[in-house]
N, C-alpha and C positions, 0 to 999 in steps of 0.2 A: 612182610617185606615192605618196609618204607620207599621213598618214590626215590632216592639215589639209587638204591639195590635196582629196582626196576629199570630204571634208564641203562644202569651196567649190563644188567640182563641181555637188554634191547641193542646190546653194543652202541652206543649213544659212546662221546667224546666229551668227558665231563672235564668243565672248567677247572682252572687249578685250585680257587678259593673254595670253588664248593666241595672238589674232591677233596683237599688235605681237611675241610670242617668236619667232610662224611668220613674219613679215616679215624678221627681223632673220637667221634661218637663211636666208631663200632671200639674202637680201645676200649673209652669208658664201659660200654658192657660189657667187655673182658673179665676188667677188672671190680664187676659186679654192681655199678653205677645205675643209676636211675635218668634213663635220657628219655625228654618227652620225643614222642615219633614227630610231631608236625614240625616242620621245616617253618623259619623263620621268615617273615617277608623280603629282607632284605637279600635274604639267598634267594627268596623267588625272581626279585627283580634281578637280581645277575644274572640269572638262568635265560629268564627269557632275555636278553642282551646277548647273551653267548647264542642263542639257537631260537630257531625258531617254536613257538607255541604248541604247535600239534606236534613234535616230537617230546616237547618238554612234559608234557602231560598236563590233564585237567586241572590237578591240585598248586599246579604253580601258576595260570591263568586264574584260578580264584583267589591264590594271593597277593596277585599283581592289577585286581581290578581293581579300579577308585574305590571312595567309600563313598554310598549312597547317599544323596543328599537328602536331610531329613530337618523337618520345618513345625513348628508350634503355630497352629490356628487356635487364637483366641474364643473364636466364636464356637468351636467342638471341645474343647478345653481338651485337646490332645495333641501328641507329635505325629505326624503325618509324613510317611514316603511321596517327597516332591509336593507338589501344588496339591491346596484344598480342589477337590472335584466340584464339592458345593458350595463354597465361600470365593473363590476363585484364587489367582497369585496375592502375593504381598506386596504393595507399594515399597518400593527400595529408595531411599533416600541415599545420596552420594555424599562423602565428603566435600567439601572444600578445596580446591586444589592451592596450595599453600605456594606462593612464589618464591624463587632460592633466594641465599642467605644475601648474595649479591646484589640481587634486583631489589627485594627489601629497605637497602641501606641509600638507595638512590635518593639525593635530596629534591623536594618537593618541587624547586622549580628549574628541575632537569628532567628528560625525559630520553626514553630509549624507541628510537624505529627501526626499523628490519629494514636491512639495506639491498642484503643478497639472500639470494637460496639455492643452497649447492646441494650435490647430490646426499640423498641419504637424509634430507629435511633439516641438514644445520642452514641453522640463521645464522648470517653476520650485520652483528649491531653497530651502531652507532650513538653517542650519546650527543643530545641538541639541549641546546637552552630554551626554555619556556619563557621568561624572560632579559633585562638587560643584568649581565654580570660584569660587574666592576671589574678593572684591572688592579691588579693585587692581591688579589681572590685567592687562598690557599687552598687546597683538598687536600684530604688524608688523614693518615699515613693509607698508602698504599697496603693493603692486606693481602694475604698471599702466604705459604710454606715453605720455608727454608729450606733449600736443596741444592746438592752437588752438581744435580744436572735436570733440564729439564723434564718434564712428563707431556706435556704440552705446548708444542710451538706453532702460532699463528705470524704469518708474516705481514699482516694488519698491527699487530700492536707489539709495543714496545717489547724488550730484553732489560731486564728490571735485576740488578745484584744489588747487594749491601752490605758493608762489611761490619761482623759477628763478629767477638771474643777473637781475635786475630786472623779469622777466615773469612772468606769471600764467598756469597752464599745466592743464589737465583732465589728470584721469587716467584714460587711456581702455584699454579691455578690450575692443577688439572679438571674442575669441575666447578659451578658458579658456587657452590656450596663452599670454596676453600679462600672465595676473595671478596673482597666489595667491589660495587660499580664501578672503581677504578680501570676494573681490568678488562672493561668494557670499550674502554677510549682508543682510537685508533692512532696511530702514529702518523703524523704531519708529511707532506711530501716535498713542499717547499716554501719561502716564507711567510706566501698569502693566506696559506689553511693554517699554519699553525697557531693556536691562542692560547696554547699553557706549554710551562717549561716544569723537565722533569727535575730532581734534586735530590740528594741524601743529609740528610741529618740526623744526628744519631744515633745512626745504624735502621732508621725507617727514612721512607722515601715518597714525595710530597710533591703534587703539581700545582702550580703556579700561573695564573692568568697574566699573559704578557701585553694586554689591551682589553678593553671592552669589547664584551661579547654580546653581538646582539640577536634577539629572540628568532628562534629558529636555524642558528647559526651551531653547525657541528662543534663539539670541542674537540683537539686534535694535538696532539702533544708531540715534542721532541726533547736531547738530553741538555739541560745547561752544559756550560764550556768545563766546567771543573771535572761533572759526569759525565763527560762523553771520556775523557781521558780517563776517567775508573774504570768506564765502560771499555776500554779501549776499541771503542765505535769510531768509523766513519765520521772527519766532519766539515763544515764549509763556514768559511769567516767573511766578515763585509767590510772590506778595505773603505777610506772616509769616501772616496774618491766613485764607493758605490760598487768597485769593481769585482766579481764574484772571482774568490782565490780556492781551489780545492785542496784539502790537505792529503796528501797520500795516505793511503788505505796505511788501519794496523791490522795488528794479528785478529785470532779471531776473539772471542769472546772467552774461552775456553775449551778445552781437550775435549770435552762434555758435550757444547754445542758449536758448531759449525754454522755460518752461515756470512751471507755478506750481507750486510746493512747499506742500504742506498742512501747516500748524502744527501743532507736538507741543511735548511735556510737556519744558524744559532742565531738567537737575540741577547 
């Protein structure tokens, strides 16, 4: 009697998967088939998921325990259960820990500090100059995956589309692995932080130093005046006269994302 019979014996409430598996083996001996008795691991682990261990029986707690860890000592010239008793453990070398594709692509005299730490150990960055950066200063294209809607929304950094083959497409970062250092830059709050202006050009999307940036100095971006209207973002204009004029809020971004963007300082 294999160890399904048993559990049925025992009046036990066997799972659906294991039951219709264990129905379909008593068929094949029926019909005079060759079924090995031992139950496969992966039905042991379902087993014990469905019920507890001491009901499930012994034979499924020995299919469900790890596998032994098992170790080559040079010095016995054999494989050995866990640590040499007489040679002692194995010095473990670690890898490398490889930094994301993002952080990577960061140029030499830019650098990133940790600003904030919110719950659950996210860092929020910032990127700063190492030293002085010209005004004119290009970066990019913005790197990022084309998407309907976002995966990802920090309300530090910009709302970044560009328009594809006839569509209008987010550039989304759900992980440092999907963008470069770009998507590291925080968004401007008014026109004293801001020092790069955003932009699209051919279907990629590019920031721009609107002054000299000097060493230690955050870089901080908002949209040019053509892109805030693609974006149809929030935006604020400066009469000669110096006088700060708001322009009434638009729609949102799209059906996808909702949010309202706080107006800042165009150059």
């Amino acid at each position: 009697m294999d160890d399904l019979s048993q559990l049925e014996t025992r009046g036990c409430t066997l799972p659906m998967n294991l039951l219709t598996s264990w129905e379909q083996r008593q068929e094949h001996r029926e019909d005079g088939g060759k079924v090995k008795e031992k139950v496969s691991l992966q039905m042991g682990q379902d087993a014990l998921r469905a019920g507890s261990p001491a009901v499930l029986g012994p034979s499924f707690r020995e299919l469900a325990r790890p596998a032994v860890l098992v170790e080559w000592c040079e010095d016995c010239g054999k494989s050995l259960i866990g640590e040499c008793r007489l040679h002692g453990p194995l010095i473990r070398a670690k890898d490398r820990v490889i930094p994301s594709r993002a952080r990577l692509t960061l140029p030499h005299y830019l650098t990133l500090r940790v600003l904030e730490l919110r719950a659950g150990n996210q860092q929020i960055l910032g990127v700063f100059a190492k030293k002085v950066i010209q005004k004119r200063t290009q970066f990019g294209p913005y790197v990022g995956q084309l998407s309907t809607k976002l995966t990802r929304y920090d309300e530090s950094r910009l709302v970044l589309q560009v328009l594809k083959d006839g569509g209008k497409y987010f550039l989304d970062t759900p992980n440092e692995d999907c963008g470069n250092w770009m998507m590291f830059v925080r968004l401007a709050r008014n026109q004293e932080e801001q020092t790069l202006v955003a932009y699209q050009h051919c279907g990629e999307v590019y920031f721009t130093t609107v002054k000299p940036i000097e060493p230690h100095t955050e870089l901080k971006v908002w949209y040019a005046a053509d892109y805030a209207k693609f974006m149809e973002a929030s935006a604020v204009f400066i009469k000669e006269e110096s006088d700060v004029c708001p322009l009434p809020p638009v729609a949102a971004l799209s059906h996808s994302f909702s949010t309202e963007i706080s107006p800042v300082w165009l150059l």
